[in-house]
PDB file with SEQRES, HELIX, SHEET and CRYST1 records, atoms N, CA, C and O in Angstrom:
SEQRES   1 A   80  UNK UNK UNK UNK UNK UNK UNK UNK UNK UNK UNK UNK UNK          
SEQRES   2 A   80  UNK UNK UNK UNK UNK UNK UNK UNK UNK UNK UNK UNK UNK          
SEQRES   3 A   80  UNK UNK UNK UNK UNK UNK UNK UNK UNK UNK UNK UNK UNK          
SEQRES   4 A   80  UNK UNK UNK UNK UNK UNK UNK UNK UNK UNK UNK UNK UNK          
SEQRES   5 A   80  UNK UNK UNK UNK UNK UNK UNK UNK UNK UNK UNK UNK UNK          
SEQRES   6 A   80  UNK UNK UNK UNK UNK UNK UNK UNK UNK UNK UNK UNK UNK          
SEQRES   7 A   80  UNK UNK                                                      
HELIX    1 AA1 UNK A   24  UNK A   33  1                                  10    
HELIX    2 AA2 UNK A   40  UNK A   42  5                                   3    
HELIX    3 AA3 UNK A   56  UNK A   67  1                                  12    
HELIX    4 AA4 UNK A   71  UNK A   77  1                                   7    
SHEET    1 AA1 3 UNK A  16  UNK A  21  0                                        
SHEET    2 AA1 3 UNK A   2  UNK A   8 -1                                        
SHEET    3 AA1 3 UNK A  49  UNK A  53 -1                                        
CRYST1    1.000    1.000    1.000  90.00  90.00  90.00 P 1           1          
ATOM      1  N   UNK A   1       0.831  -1.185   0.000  1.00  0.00           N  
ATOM      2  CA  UNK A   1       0.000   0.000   0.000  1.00  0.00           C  
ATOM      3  C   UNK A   1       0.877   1.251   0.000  1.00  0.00           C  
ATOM      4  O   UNK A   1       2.062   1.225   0.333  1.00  0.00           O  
ATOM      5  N   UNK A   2       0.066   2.617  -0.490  1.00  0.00           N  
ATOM      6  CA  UNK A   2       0.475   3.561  -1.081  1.00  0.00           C  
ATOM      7  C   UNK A   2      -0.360   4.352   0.143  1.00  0.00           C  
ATOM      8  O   UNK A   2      -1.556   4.126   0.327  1.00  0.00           O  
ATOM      9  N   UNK A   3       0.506   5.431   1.067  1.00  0.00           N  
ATOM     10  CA  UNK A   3       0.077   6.130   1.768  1.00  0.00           C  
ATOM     11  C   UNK A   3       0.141   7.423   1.509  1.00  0.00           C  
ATOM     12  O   UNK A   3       1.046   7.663   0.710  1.00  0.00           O  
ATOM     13  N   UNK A   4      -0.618   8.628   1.957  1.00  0.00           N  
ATOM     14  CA  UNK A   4      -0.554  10.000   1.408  1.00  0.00           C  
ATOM     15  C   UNK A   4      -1.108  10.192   3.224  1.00  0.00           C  
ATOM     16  O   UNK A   4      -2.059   9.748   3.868  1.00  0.00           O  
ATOM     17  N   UNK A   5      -0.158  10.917   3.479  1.00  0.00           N  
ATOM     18  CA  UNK A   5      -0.373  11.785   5.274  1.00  0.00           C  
ATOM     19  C   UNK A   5      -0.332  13.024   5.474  1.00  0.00           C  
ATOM     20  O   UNK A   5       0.200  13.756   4.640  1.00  0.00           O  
ATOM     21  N   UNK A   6      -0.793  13.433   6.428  1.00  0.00           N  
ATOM     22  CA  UNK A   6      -1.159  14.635   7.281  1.00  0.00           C  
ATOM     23  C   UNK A   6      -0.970  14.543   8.628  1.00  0.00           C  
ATOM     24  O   UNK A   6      -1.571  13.829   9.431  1.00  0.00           O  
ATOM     25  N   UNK A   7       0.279  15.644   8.887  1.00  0.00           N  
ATOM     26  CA  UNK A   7       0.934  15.963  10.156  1.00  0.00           C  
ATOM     27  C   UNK A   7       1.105  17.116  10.549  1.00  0.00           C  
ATOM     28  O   UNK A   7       1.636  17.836   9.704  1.00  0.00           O  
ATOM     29  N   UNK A   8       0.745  17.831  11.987  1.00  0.00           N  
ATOM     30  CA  UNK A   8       0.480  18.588  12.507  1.00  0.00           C  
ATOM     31  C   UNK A   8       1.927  18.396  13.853  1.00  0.00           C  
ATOM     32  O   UNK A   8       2.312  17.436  14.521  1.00  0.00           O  
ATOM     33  N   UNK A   9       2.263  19.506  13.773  1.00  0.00           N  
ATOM     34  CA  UNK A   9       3.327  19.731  14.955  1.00  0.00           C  
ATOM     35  C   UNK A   9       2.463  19.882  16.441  1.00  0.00           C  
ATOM     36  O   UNK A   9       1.574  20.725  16.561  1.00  0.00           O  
ATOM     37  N   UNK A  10       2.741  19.213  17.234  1.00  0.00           N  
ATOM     38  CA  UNK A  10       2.451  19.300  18.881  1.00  0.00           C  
ATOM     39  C   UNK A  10       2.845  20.589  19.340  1.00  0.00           C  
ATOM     40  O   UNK A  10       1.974  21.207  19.952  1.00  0.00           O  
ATOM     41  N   UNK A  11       3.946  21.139  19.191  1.00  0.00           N  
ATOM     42  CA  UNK A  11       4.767  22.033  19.714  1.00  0.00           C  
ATOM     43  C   UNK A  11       4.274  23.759  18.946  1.00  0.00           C  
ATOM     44  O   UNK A  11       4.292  24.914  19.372  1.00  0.00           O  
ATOM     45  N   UNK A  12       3.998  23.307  18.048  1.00  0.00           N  
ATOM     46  CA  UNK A  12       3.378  24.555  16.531  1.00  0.00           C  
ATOM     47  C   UNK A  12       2.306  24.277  15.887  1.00  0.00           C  
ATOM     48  O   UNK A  12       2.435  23.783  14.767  1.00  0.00           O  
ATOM     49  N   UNK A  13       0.965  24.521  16.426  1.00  0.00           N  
ATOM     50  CA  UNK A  13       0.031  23.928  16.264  1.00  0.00           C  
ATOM     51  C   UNK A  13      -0.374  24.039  14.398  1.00  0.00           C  
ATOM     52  O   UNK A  13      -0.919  23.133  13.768  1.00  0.00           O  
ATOM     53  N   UNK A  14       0.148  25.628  13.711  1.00  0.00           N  
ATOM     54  CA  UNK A  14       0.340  26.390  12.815  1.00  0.00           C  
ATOM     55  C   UNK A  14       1.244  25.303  12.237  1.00  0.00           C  
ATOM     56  O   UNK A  14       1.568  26.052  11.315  1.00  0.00           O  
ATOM     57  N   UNK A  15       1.697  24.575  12.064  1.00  0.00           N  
ATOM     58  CA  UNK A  15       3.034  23.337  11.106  1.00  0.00           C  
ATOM     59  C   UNK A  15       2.553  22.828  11.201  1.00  0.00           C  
ATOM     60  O   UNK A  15       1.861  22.626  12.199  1.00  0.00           O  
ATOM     61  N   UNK A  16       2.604  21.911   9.622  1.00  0.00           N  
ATOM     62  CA  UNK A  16       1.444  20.999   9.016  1.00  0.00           C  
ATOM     63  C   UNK A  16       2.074  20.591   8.282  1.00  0.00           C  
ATOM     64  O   UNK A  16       2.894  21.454   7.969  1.00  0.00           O  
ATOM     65  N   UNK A  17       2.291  19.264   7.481  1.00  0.00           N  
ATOM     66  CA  UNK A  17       2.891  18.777   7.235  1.00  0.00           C  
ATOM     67  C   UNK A  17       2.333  17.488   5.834  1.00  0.00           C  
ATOM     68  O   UNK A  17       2.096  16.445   6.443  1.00  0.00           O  
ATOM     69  N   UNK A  18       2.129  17.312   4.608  1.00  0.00           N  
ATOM     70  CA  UNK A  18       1.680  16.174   3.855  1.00  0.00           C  
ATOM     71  C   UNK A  18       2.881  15.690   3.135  1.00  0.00           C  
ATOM     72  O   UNK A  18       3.805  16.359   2.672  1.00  0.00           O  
ATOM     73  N   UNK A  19       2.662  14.118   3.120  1.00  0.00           N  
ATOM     74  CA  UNK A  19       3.896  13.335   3.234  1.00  0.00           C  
ATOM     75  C   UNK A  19       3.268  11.970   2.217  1.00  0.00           C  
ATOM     76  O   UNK A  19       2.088  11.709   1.986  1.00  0.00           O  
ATOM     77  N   UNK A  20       4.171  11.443   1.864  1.00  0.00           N  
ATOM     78  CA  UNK A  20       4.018  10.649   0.838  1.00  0.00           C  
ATOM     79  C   UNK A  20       4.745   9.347   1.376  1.00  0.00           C  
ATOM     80  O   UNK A  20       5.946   9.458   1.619  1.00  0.00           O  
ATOM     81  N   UNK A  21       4.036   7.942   1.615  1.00  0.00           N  
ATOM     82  CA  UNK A  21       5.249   6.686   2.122  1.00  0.00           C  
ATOM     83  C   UNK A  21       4.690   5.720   1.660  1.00  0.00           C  
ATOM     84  O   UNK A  21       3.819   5.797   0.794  1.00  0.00           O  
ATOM     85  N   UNK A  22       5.203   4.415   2.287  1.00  0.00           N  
ATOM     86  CA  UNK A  22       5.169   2.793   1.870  1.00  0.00           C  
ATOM     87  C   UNK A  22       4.897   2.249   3.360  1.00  0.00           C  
ATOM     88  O   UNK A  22       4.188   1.246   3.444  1.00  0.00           O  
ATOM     89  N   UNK A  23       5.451   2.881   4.666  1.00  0.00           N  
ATOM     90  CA  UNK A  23       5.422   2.377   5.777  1.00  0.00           C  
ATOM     91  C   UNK A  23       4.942   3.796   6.543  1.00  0.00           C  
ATOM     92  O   UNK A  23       5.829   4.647   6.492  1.00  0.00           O  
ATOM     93  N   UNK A  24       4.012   4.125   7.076  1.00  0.00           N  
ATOM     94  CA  UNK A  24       3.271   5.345   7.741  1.00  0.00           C  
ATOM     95  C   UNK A  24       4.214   5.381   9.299  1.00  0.00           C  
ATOM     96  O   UNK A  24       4.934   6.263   9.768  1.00  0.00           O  
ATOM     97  N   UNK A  25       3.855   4.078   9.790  1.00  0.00           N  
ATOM     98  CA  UNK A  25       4.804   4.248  11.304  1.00  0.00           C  
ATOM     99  C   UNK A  25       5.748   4.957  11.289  1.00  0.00           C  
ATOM    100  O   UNK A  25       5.905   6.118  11.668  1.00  0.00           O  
ATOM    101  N   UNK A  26       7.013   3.565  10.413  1.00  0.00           N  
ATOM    102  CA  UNK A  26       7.937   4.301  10.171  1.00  0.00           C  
ATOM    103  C   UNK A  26       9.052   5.993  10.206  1.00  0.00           C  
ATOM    104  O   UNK A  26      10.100   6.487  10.621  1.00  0.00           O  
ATOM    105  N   UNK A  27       7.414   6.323   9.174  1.00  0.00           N  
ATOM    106  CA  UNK A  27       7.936   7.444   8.339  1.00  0.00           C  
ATOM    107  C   UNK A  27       7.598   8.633   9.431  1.00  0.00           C  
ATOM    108  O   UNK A  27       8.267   9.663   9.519  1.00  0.00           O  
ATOM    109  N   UNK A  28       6.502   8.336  10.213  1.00  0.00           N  
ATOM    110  CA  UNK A  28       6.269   9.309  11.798  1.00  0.00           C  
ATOM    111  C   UNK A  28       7.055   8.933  12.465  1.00  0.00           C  
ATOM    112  O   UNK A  28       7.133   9.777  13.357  1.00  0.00           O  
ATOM    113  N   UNK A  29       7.886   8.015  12.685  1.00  0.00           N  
ATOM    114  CA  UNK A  29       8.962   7.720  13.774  1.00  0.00           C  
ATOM    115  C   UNK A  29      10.070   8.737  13.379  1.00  0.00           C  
ATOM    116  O   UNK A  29      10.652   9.463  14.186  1.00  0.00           O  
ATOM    117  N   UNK A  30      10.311   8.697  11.912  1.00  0.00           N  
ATOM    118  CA  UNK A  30      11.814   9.091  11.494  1.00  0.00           C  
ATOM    119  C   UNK A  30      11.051  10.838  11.506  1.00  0.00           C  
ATOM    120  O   UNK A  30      11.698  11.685  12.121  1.00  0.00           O  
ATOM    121  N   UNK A  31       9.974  11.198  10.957  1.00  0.00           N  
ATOM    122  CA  UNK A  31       9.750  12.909  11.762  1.00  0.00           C  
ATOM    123  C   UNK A  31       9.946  12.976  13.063  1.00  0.00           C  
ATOM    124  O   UNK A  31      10.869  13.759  13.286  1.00  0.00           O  
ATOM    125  N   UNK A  32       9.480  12.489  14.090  1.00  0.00           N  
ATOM    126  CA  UNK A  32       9.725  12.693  15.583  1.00  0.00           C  
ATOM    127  C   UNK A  32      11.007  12.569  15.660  1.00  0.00           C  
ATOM    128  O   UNK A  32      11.619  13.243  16.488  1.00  0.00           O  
ATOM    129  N   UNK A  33      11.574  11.815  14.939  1.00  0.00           N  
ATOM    130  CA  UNK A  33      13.240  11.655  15.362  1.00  0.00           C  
ATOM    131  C   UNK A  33      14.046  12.759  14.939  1.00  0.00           C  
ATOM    132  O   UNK A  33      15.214  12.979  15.258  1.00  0.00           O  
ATOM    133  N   UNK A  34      13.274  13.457  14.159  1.00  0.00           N  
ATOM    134  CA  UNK A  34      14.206  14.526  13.560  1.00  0.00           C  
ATOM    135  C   UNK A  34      15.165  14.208  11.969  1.00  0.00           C  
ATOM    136  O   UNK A  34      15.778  15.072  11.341  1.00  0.00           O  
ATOM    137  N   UNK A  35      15.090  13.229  11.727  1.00  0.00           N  
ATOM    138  CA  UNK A  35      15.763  12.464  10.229  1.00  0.00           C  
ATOM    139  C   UNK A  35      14.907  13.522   9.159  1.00  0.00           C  
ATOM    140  O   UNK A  35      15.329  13.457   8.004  1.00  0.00           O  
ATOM    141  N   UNK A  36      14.070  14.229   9.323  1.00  0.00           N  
ATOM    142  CA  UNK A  36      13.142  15.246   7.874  1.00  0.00           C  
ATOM    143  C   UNK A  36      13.691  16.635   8.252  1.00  0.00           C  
ATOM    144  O   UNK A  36      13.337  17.194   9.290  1.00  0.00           O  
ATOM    145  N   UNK A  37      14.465  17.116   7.484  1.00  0.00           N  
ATOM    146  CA  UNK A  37      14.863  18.442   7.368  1.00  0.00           C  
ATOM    147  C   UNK A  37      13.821  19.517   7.599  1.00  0.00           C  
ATOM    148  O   UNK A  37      13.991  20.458   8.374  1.00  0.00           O  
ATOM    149  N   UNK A  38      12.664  19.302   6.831  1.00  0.00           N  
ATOM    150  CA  UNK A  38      11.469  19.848   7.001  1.00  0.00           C  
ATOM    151  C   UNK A  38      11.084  19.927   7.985  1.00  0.00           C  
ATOM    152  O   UNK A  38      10.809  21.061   8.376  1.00  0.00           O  
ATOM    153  N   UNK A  39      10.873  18.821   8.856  1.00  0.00           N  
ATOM    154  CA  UNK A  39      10.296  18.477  10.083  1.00  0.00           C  
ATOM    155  C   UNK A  39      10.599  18.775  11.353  1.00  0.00           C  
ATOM    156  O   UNK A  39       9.711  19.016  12.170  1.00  0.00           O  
ATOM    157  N   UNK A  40      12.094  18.796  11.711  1.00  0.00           N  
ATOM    158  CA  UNK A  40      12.447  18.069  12.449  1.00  0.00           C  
ATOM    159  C   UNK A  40      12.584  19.409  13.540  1.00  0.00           C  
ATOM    160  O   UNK A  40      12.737  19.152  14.734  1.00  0.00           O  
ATOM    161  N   UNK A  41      12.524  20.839  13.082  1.00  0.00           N  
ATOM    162  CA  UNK A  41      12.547  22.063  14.418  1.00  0.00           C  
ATOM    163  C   UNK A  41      11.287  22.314  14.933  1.00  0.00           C  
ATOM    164  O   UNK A  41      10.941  23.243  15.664  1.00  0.00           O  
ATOM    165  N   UNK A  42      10.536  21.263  14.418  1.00  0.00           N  
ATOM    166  CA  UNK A  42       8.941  21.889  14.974  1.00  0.00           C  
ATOM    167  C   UNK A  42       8.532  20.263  15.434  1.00  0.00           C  
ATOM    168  O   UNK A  42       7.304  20.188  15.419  1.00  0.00           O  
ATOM    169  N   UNK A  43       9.012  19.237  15.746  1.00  0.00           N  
ATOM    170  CA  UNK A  43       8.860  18.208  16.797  1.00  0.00           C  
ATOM    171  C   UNK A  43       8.341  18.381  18.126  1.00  0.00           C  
ATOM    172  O   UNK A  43       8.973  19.196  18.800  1.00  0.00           O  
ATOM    173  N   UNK A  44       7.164  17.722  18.792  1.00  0.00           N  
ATOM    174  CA  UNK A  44       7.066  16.118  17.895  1.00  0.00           C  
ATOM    175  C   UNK A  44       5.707  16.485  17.192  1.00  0.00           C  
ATOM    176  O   UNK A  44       5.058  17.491  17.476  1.00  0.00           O  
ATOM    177  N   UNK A  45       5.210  15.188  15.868  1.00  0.00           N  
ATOM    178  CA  UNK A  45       4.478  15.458  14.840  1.00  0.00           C  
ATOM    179  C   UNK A  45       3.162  14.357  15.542  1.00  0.00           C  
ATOM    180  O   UNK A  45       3.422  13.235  15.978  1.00  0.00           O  
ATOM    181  N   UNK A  46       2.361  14.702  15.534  1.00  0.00           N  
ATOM    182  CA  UNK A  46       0.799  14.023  15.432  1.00  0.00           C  
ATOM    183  C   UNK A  46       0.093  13.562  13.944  1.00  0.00           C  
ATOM    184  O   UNK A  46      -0.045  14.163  12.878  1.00  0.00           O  
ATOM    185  N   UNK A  47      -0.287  12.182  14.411  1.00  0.00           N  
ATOM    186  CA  UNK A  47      -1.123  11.850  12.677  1.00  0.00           C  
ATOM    187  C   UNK A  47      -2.032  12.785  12.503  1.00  0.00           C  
ATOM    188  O   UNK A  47      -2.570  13.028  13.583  1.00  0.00           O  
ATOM    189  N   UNK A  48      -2.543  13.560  11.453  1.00  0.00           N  
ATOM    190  CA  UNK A  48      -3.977  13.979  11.968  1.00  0.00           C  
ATOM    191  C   UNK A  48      -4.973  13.024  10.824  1.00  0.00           C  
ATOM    192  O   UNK A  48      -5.920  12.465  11.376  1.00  0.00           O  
ATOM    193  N   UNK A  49      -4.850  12.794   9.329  1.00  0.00           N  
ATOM    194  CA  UNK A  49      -4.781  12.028   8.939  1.00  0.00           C  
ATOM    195  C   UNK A  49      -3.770  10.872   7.582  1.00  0.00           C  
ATOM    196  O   UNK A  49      -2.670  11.079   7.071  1.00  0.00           O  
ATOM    197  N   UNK A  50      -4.784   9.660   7.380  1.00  0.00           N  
ATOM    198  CA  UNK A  50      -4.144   8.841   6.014  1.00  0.00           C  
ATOM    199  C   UNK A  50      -5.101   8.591   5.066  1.00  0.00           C  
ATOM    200  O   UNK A  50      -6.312   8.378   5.124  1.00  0.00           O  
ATOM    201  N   UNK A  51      -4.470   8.647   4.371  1.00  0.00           N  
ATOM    202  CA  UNK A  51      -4.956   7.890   2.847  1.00  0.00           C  
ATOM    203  C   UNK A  51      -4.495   6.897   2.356  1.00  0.00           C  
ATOM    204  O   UNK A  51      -3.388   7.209   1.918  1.00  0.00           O  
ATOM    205  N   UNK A  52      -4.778   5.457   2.095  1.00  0.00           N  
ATOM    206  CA  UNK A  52      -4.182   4.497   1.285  1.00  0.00           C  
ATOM    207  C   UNK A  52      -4.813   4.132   0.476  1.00  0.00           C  
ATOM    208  O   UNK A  52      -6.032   3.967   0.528  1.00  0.00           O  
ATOM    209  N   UNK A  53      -3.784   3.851  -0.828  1.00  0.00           N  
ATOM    210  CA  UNK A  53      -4.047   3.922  -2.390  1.00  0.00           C  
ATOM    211  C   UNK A  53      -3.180   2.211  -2.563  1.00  0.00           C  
ATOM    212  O   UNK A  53      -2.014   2.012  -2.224  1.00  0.00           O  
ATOM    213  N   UNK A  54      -3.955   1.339  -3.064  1.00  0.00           N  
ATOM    214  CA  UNK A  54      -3.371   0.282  -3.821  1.00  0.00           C  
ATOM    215  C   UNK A  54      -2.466   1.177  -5.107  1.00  0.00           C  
ATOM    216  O   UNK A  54      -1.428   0.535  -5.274  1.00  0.00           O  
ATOM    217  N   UNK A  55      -2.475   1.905  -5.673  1.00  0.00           N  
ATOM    218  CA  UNK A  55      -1.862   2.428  -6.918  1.00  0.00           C  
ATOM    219  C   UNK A  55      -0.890   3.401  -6.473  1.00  0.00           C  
ATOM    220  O   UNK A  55      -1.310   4.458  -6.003  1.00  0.00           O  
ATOM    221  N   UNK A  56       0.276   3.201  -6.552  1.00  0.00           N  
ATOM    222  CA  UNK A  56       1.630   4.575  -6.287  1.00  0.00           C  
ATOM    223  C   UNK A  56       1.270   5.656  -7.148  1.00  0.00           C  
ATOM    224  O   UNK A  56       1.426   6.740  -6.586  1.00  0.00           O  
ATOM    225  N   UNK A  57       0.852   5.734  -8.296  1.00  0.00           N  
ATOM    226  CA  UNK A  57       0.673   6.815  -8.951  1.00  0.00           C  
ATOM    227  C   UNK A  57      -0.343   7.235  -8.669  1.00  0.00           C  
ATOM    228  O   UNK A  57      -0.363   8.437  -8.935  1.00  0.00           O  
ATOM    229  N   UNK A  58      -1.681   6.737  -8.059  1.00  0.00           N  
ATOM    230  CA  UNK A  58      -2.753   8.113  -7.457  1.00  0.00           C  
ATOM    231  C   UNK A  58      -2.152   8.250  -6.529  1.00  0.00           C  
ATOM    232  O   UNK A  58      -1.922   9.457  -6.455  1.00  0.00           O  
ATOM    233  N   UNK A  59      -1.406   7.382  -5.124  1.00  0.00           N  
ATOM    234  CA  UNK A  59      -1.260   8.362  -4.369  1.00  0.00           C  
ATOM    235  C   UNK A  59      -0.627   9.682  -4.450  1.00  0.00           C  
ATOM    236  O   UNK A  59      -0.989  10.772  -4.005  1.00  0.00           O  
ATOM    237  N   UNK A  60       0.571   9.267  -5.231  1.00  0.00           N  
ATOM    238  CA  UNK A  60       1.824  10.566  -5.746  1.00  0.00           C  
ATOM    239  C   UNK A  60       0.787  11.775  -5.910  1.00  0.00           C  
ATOM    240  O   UNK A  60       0.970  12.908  -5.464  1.00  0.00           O  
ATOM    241  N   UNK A  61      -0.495  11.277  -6.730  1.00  0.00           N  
ATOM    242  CA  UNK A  61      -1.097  12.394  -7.401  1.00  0.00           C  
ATOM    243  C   UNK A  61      -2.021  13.419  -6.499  1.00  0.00           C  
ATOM    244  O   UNK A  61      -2.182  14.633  -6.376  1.00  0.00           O  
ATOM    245  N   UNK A  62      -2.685  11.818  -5.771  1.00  0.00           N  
ATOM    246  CA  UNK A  62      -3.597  12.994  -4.234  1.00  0.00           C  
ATOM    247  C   UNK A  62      -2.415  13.975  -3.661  1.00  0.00           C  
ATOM    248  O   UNK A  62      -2.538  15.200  -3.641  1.00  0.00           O  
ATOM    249  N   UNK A  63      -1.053  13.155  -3.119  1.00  0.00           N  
ATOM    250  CA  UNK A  63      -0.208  13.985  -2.351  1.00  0.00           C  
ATOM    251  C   UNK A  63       0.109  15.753  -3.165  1.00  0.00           C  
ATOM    252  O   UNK A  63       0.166  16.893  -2.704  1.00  0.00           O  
ATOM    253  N   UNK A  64       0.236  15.216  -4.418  1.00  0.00           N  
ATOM    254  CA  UNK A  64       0.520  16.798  -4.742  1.00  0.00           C  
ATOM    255  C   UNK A  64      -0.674  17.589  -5.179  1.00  0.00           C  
ATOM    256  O   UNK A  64      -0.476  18.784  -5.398  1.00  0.00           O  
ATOM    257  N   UNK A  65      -2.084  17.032  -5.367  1.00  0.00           N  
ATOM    258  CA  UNK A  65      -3.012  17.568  -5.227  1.00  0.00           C  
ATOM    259  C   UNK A  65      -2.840  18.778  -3.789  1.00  0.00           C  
ATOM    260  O   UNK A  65      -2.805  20.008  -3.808  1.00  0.00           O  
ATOM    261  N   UNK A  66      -2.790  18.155  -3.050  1.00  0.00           N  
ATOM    262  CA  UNK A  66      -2.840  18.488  -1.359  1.00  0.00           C  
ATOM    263  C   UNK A  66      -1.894  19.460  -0.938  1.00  0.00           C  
ATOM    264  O   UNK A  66      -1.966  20.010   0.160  1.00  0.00           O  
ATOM    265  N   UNK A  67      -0.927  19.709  -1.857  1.00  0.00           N  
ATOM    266  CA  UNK A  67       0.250  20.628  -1.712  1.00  0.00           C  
ATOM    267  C   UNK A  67      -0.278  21.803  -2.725  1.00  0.00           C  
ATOM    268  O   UNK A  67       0.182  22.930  -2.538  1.00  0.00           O  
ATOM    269  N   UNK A  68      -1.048  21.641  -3.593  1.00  0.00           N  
ATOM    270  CA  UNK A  68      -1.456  22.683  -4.596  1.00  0.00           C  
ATOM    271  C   UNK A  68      -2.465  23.702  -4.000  1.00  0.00           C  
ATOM    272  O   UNK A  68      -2.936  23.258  -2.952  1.00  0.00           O  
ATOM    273  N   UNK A  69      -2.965  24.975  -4.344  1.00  0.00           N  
ATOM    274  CA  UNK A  69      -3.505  25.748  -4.120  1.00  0.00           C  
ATOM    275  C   UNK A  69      -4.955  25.111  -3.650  1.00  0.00           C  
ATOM    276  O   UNK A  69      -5.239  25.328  -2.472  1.00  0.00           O  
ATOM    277  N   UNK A  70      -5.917  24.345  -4.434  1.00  0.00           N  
ATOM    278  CA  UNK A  70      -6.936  23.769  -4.085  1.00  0.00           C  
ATOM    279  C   UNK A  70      -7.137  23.023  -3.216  1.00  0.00           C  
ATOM    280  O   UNK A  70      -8.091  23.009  -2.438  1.00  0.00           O  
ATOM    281  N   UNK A  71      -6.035  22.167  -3.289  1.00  0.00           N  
ATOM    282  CA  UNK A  71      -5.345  21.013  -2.370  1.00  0.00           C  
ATOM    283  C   UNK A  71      -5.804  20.973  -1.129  1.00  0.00           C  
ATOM    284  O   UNK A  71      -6.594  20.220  -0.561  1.00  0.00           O  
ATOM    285  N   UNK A  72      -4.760  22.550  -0.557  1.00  0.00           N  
ATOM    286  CA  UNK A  72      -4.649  23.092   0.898  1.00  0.00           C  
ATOM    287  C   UNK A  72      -6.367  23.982   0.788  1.00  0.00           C  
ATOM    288  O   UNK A  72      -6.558  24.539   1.869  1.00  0.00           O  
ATOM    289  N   UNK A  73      -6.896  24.087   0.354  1.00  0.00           N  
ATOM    290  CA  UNK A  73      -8.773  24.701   0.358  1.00  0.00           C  
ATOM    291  C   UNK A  73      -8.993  23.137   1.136  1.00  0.00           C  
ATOM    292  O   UNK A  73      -8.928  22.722   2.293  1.00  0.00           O  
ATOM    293  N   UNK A  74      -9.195  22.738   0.210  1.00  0.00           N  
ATOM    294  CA  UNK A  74      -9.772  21.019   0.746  1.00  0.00           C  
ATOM    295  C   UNK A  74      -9.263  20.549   1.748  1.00  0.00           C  
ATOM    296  O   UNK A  74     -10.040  20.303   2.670  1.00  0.00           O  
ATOM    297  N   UNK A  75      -8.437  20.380   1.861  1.00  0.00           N  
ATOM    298  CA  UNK A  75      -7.635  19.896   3.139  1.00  0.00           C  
ATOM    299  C   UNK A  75      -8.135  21.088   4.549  1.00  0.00           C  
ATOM    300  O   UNK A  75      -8.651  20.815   5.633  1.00  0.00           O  
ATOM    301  N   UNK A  76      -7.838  22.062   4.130  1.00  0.00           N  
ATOM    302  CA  UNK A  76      -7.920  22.501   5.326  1.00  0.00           C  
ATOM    303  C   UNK A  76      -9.921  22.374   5.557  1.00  0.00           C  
ATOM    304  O   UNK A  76     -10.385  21.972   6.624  1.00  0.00           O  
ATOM    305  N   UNK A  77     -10.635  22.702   4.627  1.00  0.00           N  
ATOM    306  CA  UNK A  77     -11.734  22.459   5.027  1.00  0.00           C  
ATOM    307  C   UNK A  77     -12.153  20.944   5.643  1.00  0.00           C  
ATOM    308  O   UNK A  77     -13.147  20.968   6.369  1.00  0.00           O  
ATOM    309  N   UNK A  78     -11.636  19.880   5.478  1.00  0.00           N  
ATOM    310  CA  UNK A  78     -11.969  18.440   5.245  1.00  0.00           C  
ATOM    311  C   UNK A  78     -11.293  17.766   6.523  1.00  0.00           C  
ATOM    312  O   UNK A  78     -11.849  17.230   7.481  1.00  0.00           O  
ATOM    313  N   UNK A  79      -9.565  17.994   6.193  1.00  0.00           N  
ATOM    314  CA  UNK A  79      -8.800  17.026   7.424  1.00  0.00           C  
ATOM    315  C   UNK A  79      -8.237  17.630   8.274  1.00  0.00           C  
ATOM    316  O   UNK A  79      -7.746  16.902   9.137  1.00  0.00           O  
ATOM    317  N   UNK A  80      -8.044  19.028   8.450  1.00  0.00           N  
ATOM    318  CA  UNK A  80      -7.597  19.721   9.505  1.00  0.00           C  
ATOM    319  C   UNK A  80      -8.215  20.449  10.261  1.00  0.00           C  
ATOM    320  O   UNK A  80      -7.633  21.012  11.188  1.00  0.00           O  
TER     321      UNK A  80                                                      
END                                                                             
């Protein structure tokens, strides 16, 4: 499975975060740990939500949906 996430900083309620993986745990372990450049001064990260896609290429496609101007409309109306 093909995951597309949404993460919210504990510490910065304002840092938000959509992420693209293969292993979701994982990939929130290695943000809390600080391993995401992006991530890692506004620790620790909360799921807020997931998406899983049998197909890598819709997820790729929701994820950058979600980063695009409309994206973040929807999102913020919907999962945040």
């Amino acid at each position: 499975m093909y995951y597309v996430y949404l993460i919210r900083s504990d510490a910065h309620a304002a840092q938000r975060y959509v992420g693209f993986t293969t292993d979701l745990k994982k990939r929130l372990a290695a943000h809390n740990a600080g391993k995401s450049l992006h991530t890692a001064k506004y620790r620790p990260w909360s799921l807020v939500s997931y998406h899983a896609f049998a197909d890598k290429r819709r997820a790729q496609e929701f994820e950058h949906y979600l980063k695009s101007g409309s994206g973040k409309a929807f999102a913020n109306k919907r999962f945040w």
